[in-house]
C-alpha positions as CSV (number, residue, x, y, z in Angstrom):
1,X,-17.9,80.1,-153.1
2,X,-20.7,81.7,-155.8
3,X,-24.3,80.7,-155.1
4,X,-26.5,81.5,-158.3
5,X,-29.7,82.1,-158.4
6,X,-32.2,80.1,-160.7
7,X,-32.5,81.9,-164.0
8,X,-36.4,81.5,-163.9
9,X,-38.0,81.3,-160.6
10,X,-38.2,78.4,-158.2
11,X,-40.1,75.5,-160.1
12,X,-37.5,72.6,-159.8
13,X,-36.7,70.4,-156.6
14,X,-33.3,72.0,-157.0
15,X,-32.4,73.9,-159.9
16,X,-34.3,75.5,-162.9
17,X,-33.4,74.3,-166.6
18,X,-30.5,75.6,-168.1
19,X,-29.1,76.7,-164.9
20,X,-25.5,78.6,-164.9
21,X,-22.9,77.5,-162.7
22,X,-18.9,76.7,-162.6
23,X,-17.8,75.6,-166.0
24,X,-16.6,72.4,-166.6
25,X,-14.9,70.9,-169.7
26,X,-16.4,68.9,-171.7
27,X,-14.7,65.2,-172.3
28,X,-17.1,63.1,-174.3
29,X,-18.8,63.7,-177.3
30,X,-20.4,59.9,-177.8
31,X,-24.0,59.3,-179.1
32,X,-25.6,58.5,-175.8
33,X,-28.0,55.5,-175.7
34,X,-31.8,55.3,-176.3
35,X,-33.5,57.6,-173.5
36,X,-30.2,59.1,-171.9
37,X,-28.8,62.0,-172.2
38,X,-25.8,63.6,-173.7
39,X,-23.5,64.8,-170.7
40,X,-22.6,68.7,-171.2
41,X,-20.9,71.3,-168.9
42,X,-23.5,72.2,-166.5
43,X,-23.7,75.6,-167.7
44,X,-24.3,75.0,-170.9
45,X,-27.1,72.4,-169.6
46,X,-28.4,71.3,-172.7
47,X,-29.0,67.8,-173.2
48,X,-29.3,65.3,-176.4
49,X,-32.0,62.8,-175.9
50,X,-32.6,59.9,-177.7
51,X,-36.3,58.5,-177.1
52,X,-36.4,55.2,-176.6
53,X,-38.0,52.9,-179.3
54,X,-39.6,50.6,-177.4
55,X,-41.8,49.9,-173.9
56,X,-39.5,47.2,-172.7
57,X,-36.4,49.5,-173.6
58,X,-38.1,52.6,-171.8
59,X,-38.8,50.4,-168.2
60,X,-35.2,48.9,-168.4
61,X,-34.3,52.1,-168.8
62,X,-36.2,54.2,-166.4
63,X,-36.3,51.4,-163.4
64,X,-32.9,51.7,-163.2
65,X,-32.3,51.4,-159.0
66,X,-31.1,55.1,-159.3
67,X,-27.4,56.1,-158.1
68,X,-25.5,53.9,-155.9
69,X,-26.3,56.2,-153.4
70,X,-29.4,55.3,-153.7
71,X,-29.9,52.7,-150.8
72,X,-33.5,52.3,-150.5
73,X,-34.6,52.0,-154.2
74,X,-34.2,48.8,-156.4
75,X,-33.7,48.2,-160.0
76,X,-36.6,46.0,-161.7
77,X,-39.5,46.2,-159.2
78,X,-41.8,47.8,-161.7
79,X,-41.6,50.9,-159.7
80,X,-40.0,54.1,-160.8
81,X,-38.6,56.9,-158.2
82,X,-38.1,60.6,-158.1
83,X,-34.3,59.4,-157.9
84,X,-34.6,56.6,-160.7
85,X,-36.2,59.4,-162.8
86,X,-33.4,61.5,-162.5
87,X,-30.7,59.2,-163.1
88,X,-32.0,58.6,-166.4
89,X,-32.5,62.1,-167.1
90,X,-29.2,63.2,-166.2
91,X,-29.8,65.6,-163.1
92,X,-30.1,65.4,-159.4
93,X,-33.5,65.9,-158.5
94,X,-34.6,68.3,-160.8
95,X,-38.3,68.0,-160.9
96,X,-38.8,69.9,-164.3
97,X,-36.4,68.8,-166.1
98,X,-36.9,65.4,-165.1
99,X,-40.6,65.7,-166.5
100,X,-39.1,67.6,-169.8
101,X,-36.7,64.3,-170.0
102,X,-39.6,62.0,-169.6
103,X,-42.0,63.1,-171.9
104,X,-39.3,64.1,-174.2
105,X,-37.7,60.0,-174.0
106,X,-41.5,58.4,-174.4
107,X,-42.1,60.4,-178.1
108,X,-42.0,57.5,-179.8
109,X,-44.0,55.0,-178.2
110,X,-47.9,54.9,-178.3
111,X,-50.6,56.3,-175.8
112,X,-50.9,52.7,-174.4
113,X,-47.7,52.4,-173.8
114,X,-46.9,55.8,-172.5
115,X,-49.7,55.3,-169.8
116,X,-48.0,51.6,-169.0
117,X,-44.8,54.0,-168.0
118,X,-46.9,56.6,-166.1
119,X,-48.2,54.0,-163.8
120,X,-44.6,53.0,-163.0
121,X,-44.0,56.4,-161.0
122,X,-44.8,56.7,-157.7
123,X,-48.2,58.0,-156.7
124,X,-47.1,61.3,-155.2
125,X,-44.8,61.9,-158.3
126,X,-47.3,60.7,-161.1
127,X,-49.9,63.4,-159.5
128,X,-46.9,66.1,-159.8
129,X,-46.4,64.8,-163.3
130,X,-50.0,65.1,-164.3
131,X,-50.3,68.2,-162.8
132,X,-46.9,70.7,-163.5
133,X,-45.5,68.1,-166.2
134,X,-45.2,70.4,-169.4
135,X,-47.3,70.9,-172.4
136,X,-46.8,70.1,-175.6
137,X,-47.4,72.9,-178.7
138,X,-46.7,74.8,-181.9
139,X,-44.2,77.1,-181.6
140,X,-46.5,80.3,-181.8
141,X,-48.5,78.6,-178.9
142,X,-45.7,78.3,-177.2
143,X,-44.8,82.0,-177.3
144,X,-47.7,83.0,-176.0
145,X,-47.0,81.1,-172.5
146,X,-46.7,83.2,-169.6
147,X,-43.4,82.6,-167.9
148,X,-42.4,79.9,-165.9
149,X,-44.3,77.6,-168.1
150,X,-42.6,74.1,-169.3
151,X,-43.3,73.5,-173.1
152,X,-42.4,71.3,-175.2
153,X,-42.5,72.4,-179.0
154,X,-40.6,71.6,-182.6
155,X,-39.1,73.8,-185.0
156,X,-36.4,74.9,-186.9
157,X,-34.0,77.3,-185.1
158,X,-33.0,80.0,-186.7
159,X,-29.7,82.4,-185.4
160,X,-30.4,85.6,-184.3
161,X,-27.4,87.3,-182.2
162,X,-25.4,86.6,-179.1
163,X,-27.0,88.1,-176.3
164,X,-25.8,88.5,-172.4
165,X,-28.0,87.1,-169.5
166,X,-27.7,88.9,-166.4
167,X,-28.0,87.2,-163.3
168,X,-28.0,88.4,-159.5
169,X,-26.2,86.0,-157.2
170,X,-23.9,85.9,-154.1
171,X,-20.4,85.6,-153.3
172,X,-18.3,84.8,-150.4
173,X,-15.5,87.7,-149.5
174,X,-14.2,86.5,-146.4
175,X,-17.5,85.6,-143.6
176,X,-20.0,88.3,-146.0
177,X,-22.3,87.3,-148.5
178,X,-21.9,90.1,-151.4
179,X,-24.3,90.7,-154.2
180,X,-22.8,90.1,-157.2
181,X,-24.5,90.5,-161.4
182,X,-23.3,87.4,-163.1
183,X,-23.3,88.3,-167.2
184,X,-24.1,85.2,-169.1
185,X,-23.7,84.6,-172.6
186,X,-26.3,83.2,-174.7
187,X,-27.0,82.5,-178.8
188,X,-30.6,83.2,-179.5
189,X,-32.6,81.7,-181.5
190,X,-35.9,82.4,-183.6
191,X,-37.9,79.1,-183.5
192,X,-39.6,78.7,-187.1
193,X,-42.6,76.4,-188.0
194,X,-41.6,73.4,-189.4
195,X,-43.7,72.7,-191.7
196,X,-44.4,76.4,-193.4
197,X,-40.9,78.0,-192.4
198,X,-42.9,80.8,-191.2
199,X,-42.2,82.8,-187.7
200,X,-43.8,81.8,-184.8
201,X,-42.3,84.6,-182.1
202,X,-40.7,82.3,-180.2
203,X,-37.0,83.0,-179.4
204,X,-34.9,80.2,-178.3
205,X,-32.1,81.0,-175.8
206,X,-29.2,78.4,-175.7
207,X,-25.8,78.3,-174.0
208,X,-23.5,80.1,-176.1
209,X,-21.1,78.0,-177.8
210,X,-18.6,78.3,-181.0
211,X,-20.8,75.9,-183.0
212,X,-24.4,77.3,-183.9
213,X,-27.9,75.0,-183.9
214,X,-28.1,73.6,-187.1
215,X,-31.2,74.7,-188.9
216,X,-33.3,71.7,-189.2
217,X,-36.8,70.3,-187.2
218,X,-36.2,69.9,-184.0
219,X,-37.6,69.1,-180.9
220,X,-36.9,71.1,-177.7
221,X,-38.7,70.5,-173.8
222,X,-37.5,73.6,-171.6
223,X,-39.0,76.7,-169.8
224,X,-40.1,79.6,-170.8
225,X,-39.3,82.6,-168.2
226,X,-38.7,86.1,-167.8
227,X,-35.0,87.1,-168.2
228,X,-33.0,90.6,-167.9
229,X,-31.1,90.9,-171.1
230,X,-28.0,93.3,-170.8
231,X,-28.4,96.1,-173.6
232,X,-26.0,99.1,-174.8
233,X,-27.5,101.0,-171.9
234,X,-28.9,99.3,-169.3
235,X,-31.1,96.6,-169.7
236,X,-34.4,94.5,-170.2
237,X,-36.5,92.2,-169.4
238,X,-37.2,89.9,-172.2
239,X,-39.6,86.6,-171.7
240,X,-37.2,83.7,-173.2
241,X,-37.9,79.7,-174.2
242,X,-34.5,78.3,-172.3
243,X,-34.3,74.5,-173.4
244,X,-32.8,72.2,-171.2
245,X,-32.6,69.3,-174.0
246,X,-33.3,68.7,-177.9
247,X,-34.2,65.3,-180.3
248,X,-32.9,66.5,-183.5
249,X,-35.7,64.9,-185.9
250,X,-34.2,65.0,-189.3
């Protein structure tokens, strides 16, 4: 058994974005519906969303009656849960990327509307949301966040290199927990302006993959963190925008 570390400090319920952990293959490459996610291998943790287009769409949607775990929540009583919240954002209690998932889902409705959805979430969790939900900004805002900060910013990403995340963790050899450097692989990305095509400084890390981000406006919502980078010799630290989902807006 392999317990990983998060890759940028404890901000989630349970996991940070992006998270690494055992690979699983990917079955199911289907357009997901308005507001849900695309399901990818959990290493790769970067999710399609599809906002919804409308506010009886997004509280369908969103008061959902969570998993049918779920025992003590209900579908359709105006009230939306930590564990509704994450159903539709694809996670288990992830707190962050919940919040990314929600803001990211309500783009395209108005500021009435978006506050109609807001006071469908629990008190406790609409005061969370208010307070450590994440910010939306330019690009070259965006790369001047200090780490652990959830953004939400659009741009076109432009390839850079393949680069190799390393990652402390522990494994089980017999009844010891061992230290163990995970080495990660990871496409980066230099997130351009839009509009002007100019360079913001942000760089984009993603799940490496064979295909590459196609280079046209998008949206991302993930987390910017601090993140040892494996070099020729040795290493370094390197503050990194790791998104945990994308509306492609062309």
């Amino acid at each position: 058994m392999t317990l990983v570390m998060p890759l940028a400090g404890k901000l989630c319920s349970h996991a940070s974005v992006n998270q690494p952990v055992t690979a699983m293959k990917q079955t199911t490459t289907a357009t997901p519906p308005e507001g849900q996610s695309k399901t990818q291998p959990p290493r790769q943790g970067f999710r399609l969303v599809r906002p919804y287009s409308t506010l009886a769409g997004a509280k369908a949607a969103l008061d959902n009656g969570g998993r049918f775990w779920n025992l003590f929540t209900a579908a359709g009583d105006n009230r939306v849960s930590n564990v509704e919240l994450a159903r539709a954002a694809g996670v288990l209690l992830n707190e962050a990327n919940c919040f990314l998932f929600f803001d990211m889902a309500l783009a395209k409705l108005n500021a009435d509307e978006k506050a109609q959805v807001v006071a469908m979430l629990t008190p406790k969790q609409a005061k969370r949301y208010r307070g450590h939900g994440p910010r939306t900004m330019s690009p070259a805002e965006a790369a001047r966040q200090p780490a652990k900060s959830l953004v939400i910013t659009e741009g076109v990403p432009r390839f850079e290199r393949q680069i190799t995340i390393l990652q402390q963790g522990l494994i089980m050899v017999g009844k010891i927990m061992v230290p163990v450097t995970h080495r990660w692989p990871y496409d980066l990305y230099e997130l351009r302006d839009a509009a002007s095509g100019t360079t913001s400084g942000l760089r984009l890390a993603v799940w490496h993959k064979e295909t590459r981000l196609a280079e046209v406006p998008t949206r991302f919502g993930g987390l910017v963190g601090e993140h040892r980078v494996a070099r020729e010799k040795g290493e370094t630290k390197e503050l990194l925008f790791v998104p945990g989902y994308h509306t492609p807006l062309a």
